[in-house]
C-alpha positions in Angstrom: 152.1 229.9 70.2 149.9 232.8 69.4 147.2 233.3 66.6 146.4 236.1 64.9 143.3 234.7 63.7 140.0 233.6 64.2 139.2 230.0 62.5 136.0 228.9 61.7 135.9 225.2 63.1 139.0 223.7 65.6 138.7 220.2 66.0 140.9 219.5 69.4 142.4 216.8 71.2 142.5 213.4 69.0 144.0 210.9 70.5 146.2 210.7 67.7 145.9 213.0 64.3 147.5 211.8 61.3 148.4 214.4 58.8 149.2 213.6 54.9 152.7 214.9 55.6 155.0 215.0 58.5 154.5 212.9 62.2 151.6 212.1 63.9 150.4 214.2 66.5 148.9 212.6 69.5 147.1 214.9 71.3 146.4 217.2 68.0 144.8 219.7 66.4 143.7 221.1 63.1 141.9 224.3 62.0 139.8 225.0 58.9 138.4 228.5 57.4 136.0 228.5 54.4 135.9 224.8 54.4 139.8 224.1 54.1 142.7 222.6 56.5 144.2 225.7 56.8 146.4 224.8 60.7 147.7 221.9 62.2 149.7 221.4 65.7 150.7 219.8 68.8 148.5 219.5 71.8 148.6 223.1 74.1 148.9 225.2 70.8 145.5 225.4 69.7 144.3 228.5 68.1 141.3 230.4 68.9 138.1 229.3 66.4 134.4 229.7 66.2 133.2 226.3 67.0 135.2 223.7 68.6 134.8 219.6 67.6 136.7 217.8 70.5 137.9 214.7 69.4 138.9 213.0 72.5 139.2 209.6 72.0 139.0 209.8 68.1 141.8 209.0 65.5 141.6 212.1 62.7 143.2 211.2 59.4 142.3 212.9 56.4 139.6 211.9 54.5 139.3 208.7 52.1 138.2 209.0 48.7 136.3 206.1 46.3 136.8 206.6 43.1 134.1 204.2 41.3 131.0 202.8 42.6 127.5 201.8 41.7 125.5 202.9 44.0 122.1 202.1 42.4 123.2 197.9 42.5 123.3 198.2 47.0 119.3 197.9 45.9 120.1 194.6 44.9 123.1 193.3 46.6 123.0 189.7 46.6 120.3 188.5 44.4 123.1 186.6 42.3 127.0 186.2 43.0 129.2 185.7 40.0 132.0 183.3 41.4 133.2 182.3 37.4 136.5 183.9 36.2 134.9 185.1 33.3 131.3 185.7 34.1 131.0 189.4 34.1 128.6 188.8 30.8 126.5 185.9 33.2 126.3 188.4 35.9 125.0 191.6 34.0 122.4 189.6 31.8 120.7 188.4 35.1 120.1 191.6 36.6 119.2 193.8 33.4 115.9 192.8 33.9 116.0 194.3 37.8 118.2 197.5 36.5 115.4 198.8 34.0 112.6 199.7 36.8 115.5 202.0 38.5 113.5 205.3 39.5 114.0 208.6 40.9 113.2 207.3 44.1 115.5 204.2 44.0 118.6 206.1 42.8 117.8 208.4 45.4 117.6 206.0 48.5 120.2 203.8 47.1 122.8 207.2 46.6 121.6 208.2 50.7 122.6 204.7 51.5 125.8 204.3 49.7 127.2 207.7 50.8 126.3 207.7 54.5 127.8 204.0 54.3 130.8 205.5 53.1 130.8 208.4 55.1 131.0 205.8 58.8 133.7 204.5 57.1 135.4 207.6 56.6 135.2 208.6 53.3 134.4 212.4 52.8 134.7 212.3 48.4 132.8 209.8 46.5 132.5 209.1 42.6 130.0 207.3 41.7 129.5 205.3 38.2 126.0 205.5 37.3 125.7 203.9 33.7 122.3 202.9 33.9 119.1 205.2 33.3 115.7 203.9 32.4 114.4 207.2 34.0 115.0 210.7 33.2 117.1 212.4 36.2 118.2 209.7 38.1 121.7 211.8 38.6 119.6 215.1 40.1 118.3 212.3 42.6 122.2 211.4 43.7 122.9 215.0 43.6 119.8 215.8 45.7 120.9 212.7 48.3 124.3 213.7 48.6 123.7 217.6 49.3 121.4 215.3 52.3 124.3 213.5 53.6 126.8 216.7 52.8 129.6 214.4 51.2 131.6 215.8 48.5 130.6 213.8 45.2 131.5 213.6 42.1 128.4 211.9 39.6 129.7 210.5 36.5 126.8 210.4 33.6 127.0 207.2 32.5 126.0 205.8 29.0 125.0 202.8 27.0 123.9 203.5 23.3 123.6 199.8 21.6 121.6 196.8 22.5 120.5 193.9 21.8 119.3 194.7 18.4 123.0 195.8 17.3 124.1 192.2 18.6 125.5 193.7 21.8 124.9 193.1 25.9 122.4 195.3 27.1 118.2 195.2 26.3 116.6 198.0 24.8 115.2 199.5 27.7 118.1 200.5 29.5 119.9 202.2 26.7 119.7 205.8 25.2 120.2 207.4 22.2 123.7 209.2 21.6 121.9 212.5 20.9 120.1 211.8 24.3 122.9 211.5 26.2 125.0 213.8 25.2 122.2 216.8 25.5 121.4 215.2 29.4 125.3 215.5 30.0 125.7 218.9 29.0 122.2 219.7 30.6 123.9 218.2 33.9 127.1 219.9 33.6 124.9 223.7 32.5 123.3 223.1 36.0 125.4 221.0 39.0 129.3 220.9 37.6 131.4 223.4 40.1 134.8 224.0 38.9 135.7 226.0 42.3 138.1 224.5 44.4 136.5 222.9 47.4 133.9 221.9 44.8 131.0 219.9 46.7 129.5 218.6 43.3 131.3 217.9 40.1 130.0 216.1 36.8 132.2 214.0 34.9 131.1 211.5 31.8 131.3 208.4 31.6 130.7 205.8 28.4 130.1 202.4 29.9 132.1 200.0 28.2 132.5 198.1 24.6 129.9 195.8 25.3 127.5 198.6 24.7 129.1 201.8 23.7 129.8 202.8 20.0 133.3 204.0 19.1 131.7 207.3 18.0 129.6 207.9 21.3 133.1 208.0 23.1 134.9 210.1 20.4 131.8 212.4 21.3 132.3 211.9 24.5 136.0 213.0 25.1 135.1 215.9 22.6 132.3 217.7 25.0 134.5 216.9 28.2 137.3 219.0 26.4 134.8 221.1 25.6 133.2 222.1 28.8 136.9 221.1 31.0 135.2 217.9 32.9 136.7 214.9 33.2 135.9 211.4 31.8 135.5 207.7 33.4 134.7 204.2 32.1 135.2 200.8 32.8 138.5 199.5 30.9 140.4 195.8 30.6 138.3 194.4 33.9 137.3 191.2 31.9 138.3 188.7 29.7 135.5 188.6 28.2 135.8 192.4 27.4 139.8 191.7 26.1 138.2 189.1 23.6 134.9 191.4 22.7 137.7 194.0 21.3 139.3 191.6 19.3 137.1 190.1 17.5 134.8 192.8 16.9 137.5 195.8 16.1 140.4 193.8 15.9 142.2 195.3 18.7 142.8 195.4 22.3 141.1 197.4 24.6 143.8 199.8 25.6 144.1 200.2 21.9 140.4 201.2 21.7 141.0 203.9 24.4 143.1 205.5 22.9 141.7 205.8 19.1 138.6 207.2 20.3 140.7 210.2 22.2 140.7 209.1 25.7 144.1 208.6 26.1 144.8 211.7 28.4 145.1 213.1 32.4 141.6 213.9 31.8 140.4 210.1 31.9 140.3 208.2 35.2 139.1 204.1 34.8 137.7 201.7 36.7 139.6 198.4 36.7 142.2 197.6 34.4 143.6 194.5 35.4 143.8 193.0 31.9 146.8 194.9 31.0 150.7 194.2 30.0 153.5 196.1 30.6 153.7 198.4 27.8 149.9 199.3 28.1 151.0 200.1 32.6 153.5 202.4 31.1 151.6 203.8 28.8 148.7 204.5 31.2 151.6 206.0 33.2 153.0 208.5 30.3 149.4 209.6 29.5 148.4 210.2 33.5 145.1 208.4 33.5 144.5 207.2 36.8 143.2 203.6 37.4 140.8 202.8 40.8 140.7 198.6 41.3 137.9 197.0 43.0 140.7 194.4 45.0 137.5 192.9 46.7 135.6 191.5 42.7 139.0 191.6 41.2 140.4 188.9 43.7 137.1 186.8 43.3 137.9 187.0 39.3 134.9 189.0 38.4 136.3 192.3 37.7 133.5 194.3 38.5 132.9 197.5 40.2 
């Protein structure tokens, strides 16, 4: 076959290369210009290309993406286990008192490790869920690690605006006031957020969870994401304890919280959701609001990311 063209990068000869559509290609190749897949074929066809990657011996499949982590909790993997079906409330009031000396350098080292973790693996796109932030800038640290590792990622500006002085989960000093976190998330947006297609760094926001988020902090939430056209992410229906939170203290379940407060849309992705009936699957469904599971904390019956 001939080629017109000049790619930038050819990676060659995989053992076997596993496309998203069509057969596998033992013996494959695939071609990329400006940073996209832009060829793919059968062994003896390859095109002419800048630089070459041969991956003899190599399986190529496209790249995996994670779509909720907390990167800044691999400082402290394993301090405590929560093995209880309902002791996602247990497990967060023990390390609250580790989370609020997070620093610049901490979410930095802890972003490197998670990513280039992720990237062995095979993962080329990360989000990750930071909802914590006792320091100022914690997300340009990520940002700064992940342009080190040169994974695509997309932060999420996490948030937690009451305490335990409004009778809710979290202490004082890991939590913000709205006015704080909204001006840091459009500051963060202003300066990292690339639209572009390709995108190596996008900014999305991200409202923890009832335990220690106000109704109007979301509303305000979904209102600058519609604003400045990110996207939105927060933990939803991943405890008992959280389905019971919601009806006592609003009356209502969850799902029904998420959607008064105007996040009931294609722009919302969530973490969890295993608490959930029919109707509220469907209605996820009819709104397009994606849902990421954590099989791995959901099938020990904690439910959390």
């Amino acid at each position: 076959m001939l080629f017109a063209q000049t790619y930038d990068v050819l990676i060659a000869h995989a053992d076997l290369l596993v496309p998203l559509a069509g057969d596998d290609l033992p013996g494959g190749w695939l071609a990329l210009r400006d940073g996209f897949v832009q060829a793919l074929g059968k062994a003896g066809e390859e095109p002419a290309a800048r630089r070459v990657v041969d991956a003899s011996g190599c399986l190529v499949t496209p790249g995996l993406v994670n779509a909720h982590h907390h990167m800044y909790q691999s400082l402290n993997r394993g301090l405590v286990v929560n093995r209880t079906f309902n002791g996602l409330v247990e497990w967060l009031n023990f390390y609250y008192p580790v989370w609020e000396r997070l620093d610049e350098e901490g979410a930095f080292l802890s972003t490197w490790i998670s990513l280039a973790g992720l990237a062995l693996d095979g993962c080329t796109t990360s989000s990750d869920h930071l909802n914590i932030h006792p320091r100022k800038k914690l997300i340009d640290a990520e940002i700064a690690a992940a342009r080190d590792i040169g994974v695509r990622f997309h932060p999420t500006r996490g948030a937690m605006n009451l305490s335990k002085k409004e009778g809710r989960l979290p202490p004082d000093t890991v939590v913000e006031s709205q006015d704080d976190i909204l001006s840091d998330s459009e500051r963060l947006i202003k300066t990292y957020h690339d639209a572009r297609p390709g995108a190596m760094i996008r900014i999305a926001l991200a409202p923890c969870n009832p335990f220690a988020v106000s109704h109007e902090m979301m509303r305000r939430a979904a209102e600058l994401a519609e604003k400045m056209d990110v996207r939105l992410h927060t933990h939803l229906a991943e405890s008992l304890d959280e389905e019971n939170f919601c009806l006592q203290e609003y009356g209502c379940r969850p799902m029904e919280r998420f959607e008064e407060v105007g996040w009931g849309s294609n722009r919302s992705w969530v973490a969890h959701s295993i608490f959930v009936n029919d109707d509220e699957i469907r209605t996820l469904g009819k709104w397009g609001t994606g849902i990421c599971h954590c099989p791995s904390g959901n099938l020990r019956g904690t439910g959390r990311g």
